[in-house]
BAMI-520035 format. One record per residue (C-alpha): residue number from 1; x, y, z. Coordinates in Angstrom, 2 decimals, always signed. Example, Ala and Ser with C-alpha at 12.3 -4.5 7.8 and 13.67 -1.06 7.14 Angstrom:
(pt 1; (+12.30; -4.50; +7.80));
(pt 2; (+13.67; -1.06; +7.14));
END
This chain:
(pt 1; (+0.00; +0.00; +0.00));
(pt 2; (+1.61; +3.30; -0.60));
(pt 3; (+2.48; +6.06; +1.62));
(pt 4; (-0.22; +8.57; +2.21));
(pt 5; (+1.23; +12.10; +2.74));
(pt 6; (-1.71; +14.35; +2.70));
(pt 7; (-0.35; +16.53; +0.00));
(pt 8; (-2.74; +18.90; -0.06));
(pt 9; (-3.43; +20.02; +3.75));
(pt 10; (+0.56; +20.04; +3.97));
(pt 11; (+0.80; +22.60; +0.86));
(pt 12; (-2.59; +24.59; +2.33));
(pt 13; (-0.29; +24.72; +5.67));
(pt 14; (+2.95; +26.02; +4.07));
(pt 15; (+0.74; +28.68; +1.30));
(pt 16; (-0.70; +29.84; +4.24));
(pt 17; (+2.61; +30.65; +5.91));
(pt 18; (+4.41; +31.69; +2.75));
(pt 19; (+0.90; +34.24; +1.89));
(pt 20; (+1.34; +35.97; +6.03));
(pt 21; (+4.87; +36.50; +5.23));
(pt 22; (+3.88; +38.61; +2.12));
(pt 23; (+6.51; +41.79; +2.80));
(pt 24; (+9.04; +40.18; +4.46));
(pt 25; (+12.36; +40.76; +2.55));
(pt 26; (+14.73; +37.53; +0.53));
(pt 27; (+14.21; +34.38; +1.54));
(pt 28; (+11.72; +34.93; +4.28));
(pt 29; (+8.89; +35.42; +1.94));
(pt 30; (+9.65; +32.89; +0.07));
(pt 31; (+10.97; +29.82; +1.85));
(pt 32; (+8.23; +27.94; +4.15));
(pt 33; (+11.00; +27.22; +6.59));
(pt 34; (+12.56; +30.70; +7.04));
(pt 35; (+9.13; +32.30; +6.32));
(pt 36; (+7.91; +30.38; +9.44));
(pt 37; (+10.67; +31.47; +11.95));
(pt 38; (+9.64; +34.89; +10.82));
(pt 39; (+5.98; +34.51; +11.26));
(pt 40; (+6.71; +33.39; +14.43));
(pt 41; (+8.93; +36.12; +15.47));
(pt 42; (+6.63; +38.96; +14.29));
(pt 43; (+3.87; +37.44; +16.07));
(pt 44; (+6.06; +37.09; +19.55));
(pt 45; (+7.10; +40.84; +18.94));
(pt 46; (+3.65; +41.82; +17.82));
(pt 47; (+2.22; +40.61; +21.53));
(pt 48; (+5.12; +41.84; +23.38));
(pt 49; (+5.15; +45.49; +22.26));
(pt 50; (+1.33; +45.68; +22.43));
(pt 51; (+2.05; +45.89; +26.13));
(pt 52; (+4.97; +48.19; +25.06));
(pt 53; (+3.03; +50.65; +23.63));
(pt 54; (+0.68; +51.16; +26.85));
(pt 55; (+3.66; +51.67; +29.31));
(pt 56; (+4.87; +54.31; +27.01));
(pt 57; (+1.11; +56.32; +26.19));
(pt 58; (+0.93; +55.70; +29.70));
(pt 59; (+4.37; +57.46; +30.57));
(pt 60; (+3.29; +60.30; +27.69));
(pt 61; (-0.25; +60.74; +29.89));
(pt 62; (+2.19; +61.27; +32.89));
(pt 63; (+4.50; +63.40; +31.50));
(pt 64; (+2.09; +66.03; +29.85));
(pt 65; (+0.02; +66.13; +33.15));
(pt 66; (+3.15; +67.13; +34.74));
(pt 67; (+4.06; +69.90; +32.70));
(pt 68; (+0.50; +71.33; +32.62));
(pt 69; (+0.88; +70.98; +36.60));
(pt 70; (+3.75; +72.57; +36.86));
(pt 71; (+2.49; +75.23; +34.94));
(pt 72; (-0.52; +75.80; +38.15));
(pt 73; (+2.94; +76.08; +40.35));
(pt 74; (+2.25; +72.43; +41.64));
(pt 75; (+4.07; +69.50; +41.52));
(pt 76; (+2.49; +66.11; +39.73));
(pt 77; (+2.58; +64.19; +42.69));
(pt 78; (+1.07; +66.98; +44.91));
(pt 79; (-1.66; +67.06; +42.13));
(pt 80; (-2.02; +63.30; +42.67));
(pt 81; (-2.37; +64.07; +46.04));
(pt 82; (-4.67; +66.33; +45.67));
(pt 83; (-7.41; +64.70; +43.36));
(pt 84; (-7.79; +61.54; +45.80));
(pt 85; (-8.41; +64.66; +49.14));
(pt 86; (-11.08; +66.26; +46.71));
(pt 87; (-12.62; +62.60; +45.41));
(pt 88; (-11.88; +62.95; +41.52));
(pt 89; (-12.28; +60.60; +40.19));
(pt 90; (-10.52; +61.43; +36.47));
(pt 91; (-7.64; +58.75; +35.52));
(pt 92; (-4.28; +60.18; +33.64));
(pt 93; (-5.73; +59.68; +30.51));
(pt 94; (-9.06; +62.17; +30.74));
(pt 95; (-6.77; +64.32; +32.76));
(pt 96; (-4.09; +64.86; +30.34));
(pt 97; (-6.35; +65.23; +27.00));
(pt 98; (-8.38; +68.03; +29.32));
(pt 99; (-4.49; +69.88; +30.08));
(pt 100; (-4.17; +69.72; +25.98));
(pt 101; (-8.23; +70.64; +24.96));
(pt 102; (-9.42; +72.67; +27.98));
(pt 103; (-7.04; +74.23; +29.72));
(pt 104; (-10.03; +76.76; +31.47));
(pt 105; (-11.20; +73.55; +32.77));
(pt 106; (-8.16; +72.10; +33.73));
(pt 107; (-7.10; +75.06; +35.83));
(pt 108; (-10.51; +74.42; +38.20));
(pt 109; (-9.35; +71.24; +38.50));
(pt 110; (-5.82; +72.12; +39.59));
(pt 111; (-7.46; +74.50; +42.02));
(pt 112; (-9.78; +72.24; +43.52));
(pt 113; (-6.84; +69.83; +44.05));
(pt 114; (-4.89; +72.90; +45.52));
(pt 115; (-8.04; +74.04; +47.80));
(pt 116; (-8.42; +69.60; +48.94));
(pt 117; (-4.90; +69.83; +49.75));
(pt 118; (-4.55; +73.41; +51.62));
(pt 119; (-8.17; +71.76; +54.26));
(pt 120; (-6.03; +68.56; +54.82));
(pt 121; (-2.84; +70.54; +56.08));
(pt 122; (-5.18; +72.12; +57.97));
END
């Protein structure tokens, strides 16, 4: 009886990796075996700098929130401070696209963090 090699899920499998590796520069476009490793890689990368790219929009939130801050004459971590005495409940993200859009708004803010802060030294 001869050997059965299921020729055509085995070519579906290695089109399929050759077509996702559309792009990719030489050999791994066009070899199944080096196209592979380089699927493989982009996808590890892919998931790895997904969480990346939130630490560093994070760190941008943080950053801009401490220049408009500063700005008020506080410090970021005074502001921080400031928001939990006075219950706001606005995370670094809403916060620092107010700074950029609003800044009228922003100030009250700052000064109702100032005001929270001046009762509790109180």
């Amino acid at each position: 009886m001869p050997r059965a090699t299921n020729s055509p899920a085995s070519r579906a499998r290695r089109k399929r990796v050759i077509d996702a590796s559309k792009g990719y520069r030489g050999r791994r476009s066009k070899l199944f075996r080096y196209a592979k490793d380089a699927q493989m890689k982009a996808k590890y990368w892919s998931y790895r700098d997904r969480k990346t790219r939130k630490r560093n929009i994070r760190a941008l939130w943080i950053t801009r929130l401490n220049a408009a801050v500063r700005a008020e004459g506080i410090t970021y971590s005074r502001f921080v401070e400031g928001l939990k005495a006075a219950n706001i409940g606005l995370d670094r993200k809403v916060l620092s696209d107010i700074a950029i859009t609003d800044e009228a708004t922003f100030k009250q803010i700052v000064e109702k963090a100032k005001a929270a802060l001046g009762s509790k030294a109180a």
